[in-house]
C-alpha positions as CSV (number, residue, x, y, z in Angstrom):
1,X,-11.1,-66.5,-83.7
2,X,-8.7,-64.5,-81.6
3,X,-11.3,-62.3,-79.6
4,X,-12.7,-66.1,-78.5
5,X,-9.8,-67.5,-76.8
6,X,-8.5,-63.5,-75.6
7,X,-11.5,-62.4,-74.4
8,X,-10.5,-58.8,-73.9
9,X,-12.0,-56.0,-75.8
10,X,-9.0,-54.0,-76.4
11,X,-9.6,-49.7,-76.7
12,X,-7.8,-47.4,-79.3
13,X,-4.4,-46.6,-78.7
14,X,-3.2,-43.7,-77.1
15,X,0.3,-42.2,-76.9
16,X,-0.5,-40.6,-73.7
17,X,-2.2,-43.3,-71.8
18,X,-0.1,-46.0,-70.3
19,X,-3.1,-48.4,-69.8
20,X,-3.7,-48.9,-73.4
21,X,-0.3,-49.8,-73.9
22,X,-0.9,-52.4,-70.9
23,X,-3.7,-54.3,-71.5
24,X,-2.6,-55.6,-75.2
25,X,0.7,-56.5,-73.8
26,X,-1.0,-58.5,-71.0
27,X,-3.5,-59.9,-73.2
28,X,-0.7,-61.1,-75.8
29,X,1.2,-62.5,-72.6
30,X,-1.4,-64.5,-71.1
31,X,-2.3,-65.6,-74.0
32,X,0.2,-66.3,-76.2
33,X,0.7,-70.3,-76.3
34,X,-2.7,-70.1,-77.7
35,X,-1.5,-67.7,-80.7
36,X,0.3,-70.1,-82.7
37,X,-3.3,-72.4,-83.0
38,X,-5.2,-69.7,-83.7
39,X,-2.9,-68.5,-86.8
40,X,-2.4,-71.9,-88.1
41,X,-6.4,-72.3,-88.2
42,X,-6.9,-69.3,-89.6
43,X,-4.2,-70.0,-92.3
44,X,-5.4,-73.5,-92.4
45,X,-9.3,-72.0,-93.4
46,X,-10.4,-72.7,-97.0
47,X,-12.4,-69.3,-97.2
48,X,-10.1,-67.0,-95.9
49,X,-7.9,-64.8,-98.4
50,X,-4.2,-64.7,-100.0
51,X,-3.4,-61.6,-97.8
52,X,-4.9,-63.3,-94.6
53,X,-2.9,-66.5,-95.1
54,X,0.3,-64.1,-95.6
55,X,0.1,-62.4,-92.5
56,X,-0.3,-65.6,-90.4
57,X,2.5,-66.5,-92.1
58,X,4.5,-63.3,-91.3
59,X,3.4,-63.4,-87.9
60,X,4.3,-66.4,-86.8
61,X,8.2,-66.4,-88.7
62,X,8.5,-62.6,-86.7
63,X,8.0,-64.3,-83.2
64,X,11.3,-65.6,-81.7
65,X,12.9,-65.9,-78.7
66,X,14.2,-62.1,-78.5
67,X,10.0,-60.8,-79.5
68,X,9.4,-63.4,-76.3
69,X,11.7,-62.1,-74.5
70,X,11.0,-58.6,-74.6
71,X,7.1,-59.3,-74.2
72,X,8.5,-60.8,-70.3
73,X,10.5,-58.0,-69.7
74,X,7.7,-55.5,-71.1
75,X,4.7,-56.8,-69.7
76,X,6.5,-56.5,-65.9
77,X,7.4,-52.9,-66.3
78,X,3.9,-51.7,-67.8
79,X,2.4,-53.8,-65.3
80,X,4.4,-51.6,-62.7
81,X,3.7,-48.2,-64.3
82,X,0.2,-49.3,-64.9
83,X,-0.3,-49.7,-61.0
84,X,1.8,-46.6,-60.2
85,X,-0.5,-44.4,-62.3
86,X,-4.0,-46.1,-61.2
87,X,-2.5,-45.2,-57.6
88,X,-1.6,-41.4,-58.7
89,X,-4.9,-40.9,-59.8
90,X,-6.9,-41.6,-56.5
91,X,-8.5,-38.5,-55.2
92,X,-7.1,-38.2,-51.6
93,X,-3.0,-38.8,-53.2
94,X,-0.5,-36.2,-51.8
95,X,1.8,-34.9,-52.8
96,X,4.5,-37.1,-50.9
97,X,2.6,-39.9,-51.1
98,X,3.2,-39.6,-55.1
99,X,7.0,-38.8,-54.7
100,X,7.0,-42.3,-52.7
101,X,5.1,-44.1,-55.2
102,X,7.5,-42.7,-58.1
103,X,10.8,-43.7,-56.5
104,X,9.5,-47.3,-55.9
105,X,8.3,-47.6,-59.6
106,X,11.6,-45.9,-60.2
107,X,13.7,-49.1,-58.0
108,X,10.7,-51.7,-59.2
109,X,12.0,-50.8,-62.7
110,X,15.6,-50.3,-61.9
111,X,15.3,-54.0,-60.5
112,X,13.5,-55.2,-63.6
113,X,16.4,-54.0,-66.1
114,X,19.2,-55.3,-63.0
115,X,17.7,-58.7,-62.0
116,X,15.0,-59.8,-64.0
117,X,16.7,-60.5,-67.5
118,X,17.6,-63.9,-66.5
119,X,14.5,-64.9,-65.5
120,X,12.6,-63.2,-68.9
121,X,15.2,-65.0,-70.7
122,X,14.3,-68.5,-69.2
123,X,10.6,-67.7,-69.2
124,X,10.9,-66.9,-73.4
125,X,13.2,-70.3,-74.0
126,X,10.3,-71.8,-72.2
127,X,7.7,-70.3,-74.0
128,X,9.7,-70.8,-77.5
129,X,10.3,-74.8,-77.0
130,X,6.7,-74.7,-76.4
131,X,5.5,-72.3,-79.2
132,X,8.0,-74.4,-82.1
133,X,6.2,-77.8,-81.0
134,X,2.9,-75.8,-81.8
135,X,3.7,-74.3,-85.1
136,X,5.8,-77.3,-86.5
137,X,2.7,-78.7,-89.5
């Protein structure tokens, strides 16, 4: 059900790869109005088991406006690194051209921690009003 309405094959993790940290935090923030429907049908399902029906359950009591939140804030600083590090690996990069690109990830993040809370913080009361008419029975 949830590979239907994501539609992204997501790889294995790896703790030294910034991309596969990335893409399942982008996927989860495009997507996740659509989260709530897909856990209550699955909980909803008559053939699906105890354990199953559980961990909808858990899921959707352990996202709240501070796990929304934090997806915002997240998702705009991998996205950041993510570019950065696509950019470092092209094959004509020098050396000061990756010092440049390293400082401005540096200030792009800098400005995320200084600036952007506000605007995560609206964007996850937002997505919260939205996310308790959804789960509500």
């Amino acid at each position: 059900m949830l590979k239907n309405v994501i539609n992204v094959t997501l790889k294995k993790h790896s703790d030294t790869r910034w991309s596969s940290k990335k893409q399942p935090i982008s996927a989860l923030h495009t997507n996740i109005i659509s989260i709530p429907m897909i856990l209550k049908q699955m909980r909803d399902t008559t053939n699906i088991n105890y354990d199953t029906i559980d961990g909808c359950n858990q899921i959707l009591r352990l996202i709240d406006l501070k796990f929304l939140c934090l997806l915002n804030i997240w998702n705009k600083i991998l996205t950041h690194i993510d570019k950065t590090n696509n950019s470092l690996q092209t094959k004509d990069i020098t050396i000061d051209m990756a010092s440049k690109m390293l400082n401005g990830l540096y200030n792009s993040i800098q400005e995320i921690r200084d600036n952007n809370f506000e605007d995560s913080l609206k964007n996850a009361k937002n997505t919260a009003s939205k996310w308790n008419c959804l789960i509500e029975p």
